[in-house]
N, C-alpha and C positions, 0 to 999 in steps of 0.2 A: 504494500500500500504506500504511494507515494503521495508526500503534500507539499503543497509550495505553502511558504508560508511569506506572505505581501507586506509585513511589514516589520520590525524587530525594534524595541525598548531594551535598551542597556541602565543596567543599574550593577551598581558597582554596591555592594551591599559594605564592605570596609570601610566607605566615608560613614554609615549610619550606626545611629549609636545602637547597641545590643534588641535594646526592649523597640525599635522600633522598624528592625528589620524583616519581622513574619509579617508587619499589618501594611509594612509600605507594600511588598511585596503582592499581598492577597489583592489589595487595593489597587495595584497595577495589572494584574490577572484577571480583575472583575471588571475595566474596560475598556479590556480587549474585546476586539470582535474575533469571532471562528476565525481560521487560517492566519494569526496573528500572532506576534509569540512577544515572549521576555526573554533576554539575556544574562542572566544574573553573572555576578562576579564575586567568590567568596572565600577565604582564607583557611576554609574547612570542609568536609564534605557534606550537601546540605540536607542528609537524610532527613532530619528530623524535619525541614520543610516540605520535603516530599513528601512522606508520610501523613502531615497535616491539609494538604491539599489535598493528595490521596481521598482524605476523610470529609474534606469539606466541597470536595466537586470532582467526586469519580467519575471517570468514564470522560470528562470533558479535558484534558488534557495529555501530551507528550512529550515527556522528560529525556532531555540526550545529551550525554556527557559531550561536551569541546575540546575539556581539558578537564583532567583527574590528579593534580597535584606534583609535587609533593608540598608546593607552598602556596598555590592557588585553582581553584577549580572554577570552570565557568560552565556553565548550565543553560542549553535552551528548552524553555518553556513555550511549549506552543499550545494555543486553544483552540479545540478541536468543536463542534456542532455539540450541542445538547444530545443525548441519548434520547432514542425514543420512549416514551411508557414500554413495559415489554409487556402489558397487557395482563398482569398477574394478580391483578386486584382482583380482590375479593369481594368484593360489591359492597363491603360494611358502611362506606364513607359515601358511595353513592357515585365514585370514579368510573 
């Protein structure tokens, strides 16, 4: 599956101070449009951001290493289409 992706945001996350590196981030991911990405830049590897994106909008993004260290990793983020419903409701809520 190949995607072009049309537009790219660099964010160097090292200029930001600690506490406010996951929400700048979330906040640049949330307006993006589809086929659009982020470039992060970061001093560590940034599992635990993945994971938290992971958790807060599966299925809407893809993670690909640039560079994997040893003193700096950079990461593209791209946002992919909404998932469709996979139609699995249950009818309780009336979906």
């Amino acid at each position: 599956m190949g995607s072009t992706v049309s537009a790219v945001r660099d964010i160097d996350v090292r200029q930001l101070a600690p506490s406010e590196r996951h929400s700048t981030i979330f906040g640049s991911f949330d307006e993006l449009q589809p086929g659009q990405a982020l470039q992060i830049l970061n001093d560590h590897d940034p599992q635990p951001l993945r994971r938290q994106l992971d958790s807060r909008s599966p299925g809407q993004f893809q993670w690909a290493y640039l560079e994997q260290g040893p003193s700096q990793w950079r990461v593209l983020i791209s946002k992919l289409e909404k998932p469709e419903p996979s139609g699995s409701c249950c009818g309780a809520c009336g979906g």
